[in-house]
C-alpha positions in Angstrom: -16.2 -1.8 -10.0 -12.9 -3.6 -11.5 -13.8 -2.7 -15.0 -13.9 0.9 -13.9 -10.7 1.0 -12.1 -9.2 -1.0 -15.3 -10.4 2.0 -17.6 -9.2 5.0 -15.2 -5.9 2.9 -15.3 -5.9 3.1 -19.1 -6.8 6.9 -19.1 -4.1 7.9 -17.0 -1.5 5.5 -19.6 -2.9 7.4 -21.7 -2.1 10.8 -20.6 1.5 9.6 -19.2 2.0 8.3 -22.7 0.8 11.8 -24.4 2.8 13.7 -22.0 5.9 11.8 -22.8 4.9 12.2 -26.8 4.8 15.8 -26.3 7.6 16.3 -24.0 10.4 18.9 -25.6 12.3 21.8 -24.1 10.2 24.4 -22.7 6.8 25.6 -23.9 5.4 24.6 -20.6 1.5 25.7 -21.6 1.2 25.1 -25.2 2.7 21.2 -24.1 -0.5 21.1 -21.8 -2.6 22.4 -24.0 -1.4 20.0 -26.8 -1.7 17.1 -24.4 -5.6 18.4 -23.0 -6.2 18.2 -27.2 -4.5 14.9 -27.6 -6.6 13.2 -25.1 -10.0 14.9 -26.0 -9.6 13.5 -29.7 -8.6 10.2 -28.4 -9.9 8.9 -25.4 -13.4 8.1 -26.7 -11.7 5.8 -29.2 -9.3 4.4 -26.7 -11.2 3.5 -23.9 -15.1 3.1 -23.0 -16.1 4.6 -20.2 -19.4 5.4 -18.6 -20.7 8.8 -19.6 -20.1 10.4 -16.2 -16.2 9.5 -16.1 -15.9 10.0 -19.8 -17.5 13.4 -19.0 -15.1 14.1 -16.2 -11.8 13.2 -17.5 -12.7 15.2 -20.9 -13.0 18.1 -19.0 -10.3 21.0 -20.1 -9.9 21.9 -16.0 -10.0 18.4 -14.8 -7.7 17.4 -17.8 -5.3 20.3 -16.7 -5.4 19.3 -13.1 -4.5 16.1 -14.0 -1.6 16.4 -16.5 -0.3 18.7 -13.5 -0.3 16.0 -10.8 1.3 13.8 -13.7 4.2 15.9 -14.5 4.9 16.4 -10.6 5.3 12.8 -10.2 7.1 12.3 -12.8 9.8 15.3 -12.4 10.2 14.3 -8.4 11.2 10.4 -9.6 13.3 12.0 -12.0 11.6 10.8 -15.3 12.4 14.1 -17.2 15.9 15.0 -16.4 17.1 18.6 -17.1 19.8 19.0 -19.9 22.6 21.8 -19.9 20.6 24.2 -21.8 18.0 23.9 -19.6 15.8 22.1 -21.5 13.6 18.7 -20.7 13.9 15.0 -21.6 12.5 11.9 -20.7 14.8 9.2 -19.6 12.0 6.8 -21.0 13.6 7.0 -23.8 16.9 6.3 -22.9 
């Protein structure tokens, strides 16, 4: 049961670390959809996961859902902070 919650942990990383890779001004959609790509290619070489999890978190909808809930978090703790042209950046890199 531990060595599944230890992978899940490592997917969502993972998909924190891709969003933050990814993160520029704007292009809200094509970030997702870079991010959905990102983590499709990768995650089988990342992580080992039984096939029903691997299944579910390489799922485009579930994927989407998930990057969604991400970004949420992130914005309400103030991770990406808004810049005068309106524009996003991550204060992880600061």
């Amino acid at each position: 049961m531990f060595g599944i919650l230890q992978s899940v942990f490592k997917v969502l990383a993972l998909v924190a670390a891709v969003i933050g890779i990814v993160e520029r001004p704007g292009d809200g959609a094509q970030k997702k959809q870079e991010v959905i790509e990102i983590v499709r290619e990768r995650l089988p070489e990342v992580v080992a996961l039984p096939k029903w999890i691997e299944d579910l978190f390489l799922s485009p909808s579930f994927l989407g859902w998930l990057i969604d809930i991400i970004v949420a978090v992130a914005n309400r703790h103030g991770f990406f902070v808004t810049s005068s042209d309106g524009g996003t950046t991550s204060t992880a890199a600061s």
